[in-house]
VMD Tcl script that draws the C-alpha trace (Angstrom):
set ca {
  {105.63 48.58 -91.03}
  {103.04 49.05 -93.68}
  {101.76 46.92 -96.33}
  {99.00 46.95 -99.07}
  {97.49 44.28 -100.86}
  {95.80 44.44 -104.10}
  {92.86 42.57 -102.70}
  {90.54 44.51 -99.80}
  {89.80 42.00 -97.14}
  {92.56 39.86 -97.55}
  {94.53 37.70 -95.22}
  {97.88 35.66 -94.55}
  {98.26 33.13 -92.03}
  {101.68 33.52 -90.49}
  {101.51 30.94 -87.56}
  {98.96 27.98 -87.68}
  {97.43 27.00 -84.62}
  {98.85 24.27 -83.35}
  {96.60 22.20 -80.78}
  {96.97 18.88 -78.36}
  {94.05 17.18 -78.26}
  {93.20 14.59 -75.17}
  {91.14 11.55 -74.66}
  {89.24 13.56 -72.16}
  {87.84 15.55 -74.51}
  {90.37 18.74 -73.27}
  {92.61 20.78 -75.44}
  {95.90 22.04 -74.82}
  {97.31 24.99 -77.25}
  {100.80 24.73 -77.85}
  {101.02 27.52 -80.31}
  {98.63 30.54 -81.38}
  {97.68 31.13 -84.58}
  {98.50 34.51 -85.81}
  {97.01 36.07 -89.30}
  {97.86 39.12 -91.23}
  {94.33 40.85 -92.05}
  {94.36 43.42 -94.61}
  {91.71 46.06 -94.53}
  {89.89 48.39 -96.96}
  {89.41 52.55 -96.66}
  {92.60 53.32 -94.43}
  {95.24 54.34 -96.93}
  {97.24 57.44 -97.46}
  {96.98 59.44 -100.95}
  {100.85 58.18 -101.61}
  {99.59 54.59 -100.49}
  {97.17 55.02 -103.01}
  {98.79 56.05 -105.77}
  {101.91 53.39 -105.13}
  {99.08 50.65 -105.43}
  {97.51 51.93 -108.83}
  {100.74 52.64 -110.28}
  {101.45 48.86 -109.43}
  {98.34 46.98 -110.17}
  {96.09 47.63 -112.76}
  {92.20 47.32 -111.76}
  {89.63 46.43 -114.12}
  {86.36 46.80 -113.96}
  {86.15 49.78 -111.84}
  {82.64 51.70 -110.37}
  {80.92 54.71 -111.65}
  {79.78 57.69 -110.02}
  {75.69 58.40 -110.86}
  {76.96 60.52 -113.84}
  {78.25 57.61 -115.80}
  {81.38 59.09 -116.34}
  {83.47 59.66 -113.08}
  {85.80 56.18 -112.00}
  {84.95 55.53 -108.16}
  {88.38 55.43 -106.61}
  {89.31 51.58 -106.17}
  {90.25 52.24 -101.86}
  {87.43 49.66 -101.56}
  {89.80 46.67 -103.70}
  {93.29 48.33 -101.85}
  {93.64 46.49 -98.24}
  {96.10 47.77 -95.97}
  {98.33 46.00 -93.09}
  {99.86 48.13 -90.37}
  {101.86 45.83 -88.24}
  {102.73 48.67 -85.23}
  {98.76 48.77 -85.08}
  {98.26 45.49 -85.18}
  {100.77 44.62 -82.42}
  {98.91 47.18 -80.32}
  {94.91 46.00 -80.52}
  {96.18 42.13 -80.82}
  {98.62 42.18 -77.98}
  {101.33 41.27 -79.52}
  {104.92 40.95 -78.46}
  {107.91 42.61 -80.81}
  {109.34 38.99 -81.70}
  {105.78 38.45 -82.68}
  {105.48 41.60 -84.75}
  {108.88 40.74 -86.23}
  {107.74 37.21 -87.49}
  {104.87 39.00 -88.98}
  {106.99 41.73 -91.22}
  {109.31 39.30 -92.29}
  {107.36 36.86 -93.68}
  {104.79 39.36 -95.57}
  {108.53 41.07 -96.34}
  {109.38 37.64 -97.98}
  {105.81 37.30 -99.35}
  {105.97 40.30 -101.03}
  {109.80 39.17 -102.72}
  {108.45 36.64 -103.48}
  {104.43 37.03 -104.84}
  {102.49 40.03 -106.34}
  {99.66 40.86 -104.56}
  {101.77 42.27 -100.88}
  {103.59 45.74 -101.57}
  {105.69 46.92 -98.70}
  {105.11 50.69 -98.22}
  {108.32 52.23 -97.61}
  {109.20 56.00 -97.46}
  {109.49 57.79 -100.77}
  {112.14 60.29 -98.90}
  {115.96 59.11 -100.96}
  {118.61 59.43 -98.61}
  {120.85 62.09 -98.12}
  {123.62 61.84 -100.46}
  {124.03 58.55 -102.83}
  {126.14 56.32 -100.78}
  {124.73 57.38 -97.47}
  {123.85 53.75 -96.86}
  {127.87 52.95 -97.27}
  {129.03 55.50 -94.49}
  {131.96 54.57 -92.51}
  {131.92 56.30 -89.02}
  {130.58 56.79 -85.57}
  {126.80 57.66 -85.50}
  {127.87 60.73 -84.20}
  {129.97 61.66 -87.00}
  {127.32 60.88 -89.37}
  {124.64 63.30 -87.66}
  {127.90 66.17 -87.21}
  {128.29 65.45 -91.27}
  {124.19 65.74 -91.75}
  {124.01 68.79 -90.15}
  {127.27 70.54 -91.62}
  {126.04 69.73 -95.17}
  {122.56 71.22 -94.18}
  {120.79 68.05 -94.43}
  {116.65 67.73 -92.94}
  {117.10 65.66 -89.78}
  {113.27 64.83 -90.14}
  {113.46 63.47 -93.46}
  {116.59 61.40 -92.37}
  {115.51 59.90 -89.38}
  {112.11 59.04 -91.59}
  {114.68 57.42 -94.29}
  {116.77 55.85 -91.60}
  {113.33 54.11 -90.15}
  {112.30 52.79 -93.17}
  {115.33 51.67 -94.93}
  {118.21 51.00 -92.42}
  {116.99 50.51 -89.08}
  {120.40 51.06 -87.21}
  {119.22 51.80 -83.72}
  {122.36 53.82 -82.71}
  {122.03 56.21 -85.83}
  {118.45 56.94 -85.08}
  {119.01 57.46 -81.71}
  {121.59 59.97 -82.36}
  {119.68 61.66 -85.02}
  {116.67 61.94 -82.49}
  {118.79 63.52 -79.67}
  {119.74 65.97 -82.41}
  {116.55 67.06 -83.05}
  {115.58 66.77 -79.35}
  {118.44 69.25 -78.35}
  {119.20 71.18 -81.43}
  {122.83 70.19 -81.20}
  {125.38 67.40 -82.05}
  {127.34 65.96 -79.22}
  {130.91 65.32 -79.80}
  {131.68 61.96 -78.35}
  {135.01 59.86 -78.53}
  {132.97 56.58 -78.81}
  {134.87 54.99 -81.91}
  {132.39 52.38 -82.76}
  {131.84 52.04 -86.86}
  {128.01 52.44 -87.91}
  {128.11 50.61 -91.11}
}
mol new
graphics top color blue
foreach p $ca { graphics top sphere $p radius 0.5 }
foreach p [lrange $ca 0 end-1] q [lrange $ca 1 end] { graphics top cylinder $p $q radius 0.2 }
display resetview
């Protein structure tokens, strides 16, 4: 998941590091510390534009002809957690720590925006659907509905696995698979 900050180079610590110290002089870790860094120049236009719509910044730079603003990407840091798991070596439950407690940072402060998909869902009370996940993908592709965008929306909002898997093997193989599983996605 991705997150922007108001502030460039900023950071959260998530997990402290938490270190036994002996009267040899050795150390023992007993936990790792983990930080959330944010980082400058690596946002999307729509990332962008969701920051400056939220947070006003003053003071901004001019271009040589005194009248041009300077985009403010430089103040705008960005958090991708998938990319941080990668180059840090993190495990998922590690990952998962990390999202929810910028998710709960961001509740509860202002300077941590989640970036979530601008896509709406399907039809109002998609969230609310009572069926099997395959009767929801049958019903998204009678109604004429883009799988892509809903798989996309399902990612970012829901995060039922069984629904996204069935969406994806209806993208994979171009048809829905009628199934006499019973089980109730919602």
């Amino acid at each position: 998941m991705r997150f922007i900050s108001k502030y460039g180079r900023f950071g959260v610590q998530i997990r402290p590091l938490i270190q036994e110290y002996y009267a040899t002089g050795a150390t023992h870790v007993l936990q790792q510390s983990v930080y959330a860094m944010f980082e400058p120049y690596k946002l999307t236009p729509i990332e962008r534009e969701m920051a400056v719509h939220h947070w006003s910044f003053n003071g901004s730079y001019q271009e040589q002809d005194e009248v041009t603003i300077v985009q403010p990407d430089y103040r705008i840091g960005l958090f991708d957690s998938e990319e941080a798991r990668v180059q840090l070596g993190w495990s998922e439950e590690v990952e998962d720590e990390v999202v929810r407690t910028l998710l709960d940072l961001a509740d509860r402060f202002d300077d941590i925006l989640p970036v979530r998909s601008m896509i709406p869902p399907p039809w109002p009370r998609y969230d609310e659907f009572r069926g099997t996940p395959q009767a929801l993908v049958r019903r998204l592709v009678e109604d004429g509905h883009d799988l892509d965008a809903v798989l996309t929306y399902e990612r970012d909002h829901q995060k039922r696995p069984k629904v996204i898997e069935e969406i994806t093997k209806a993208l994979e193989s171009g048809t829905v698979e009628l199934d006499a599983e019973e089980e109730v996605v919602g």
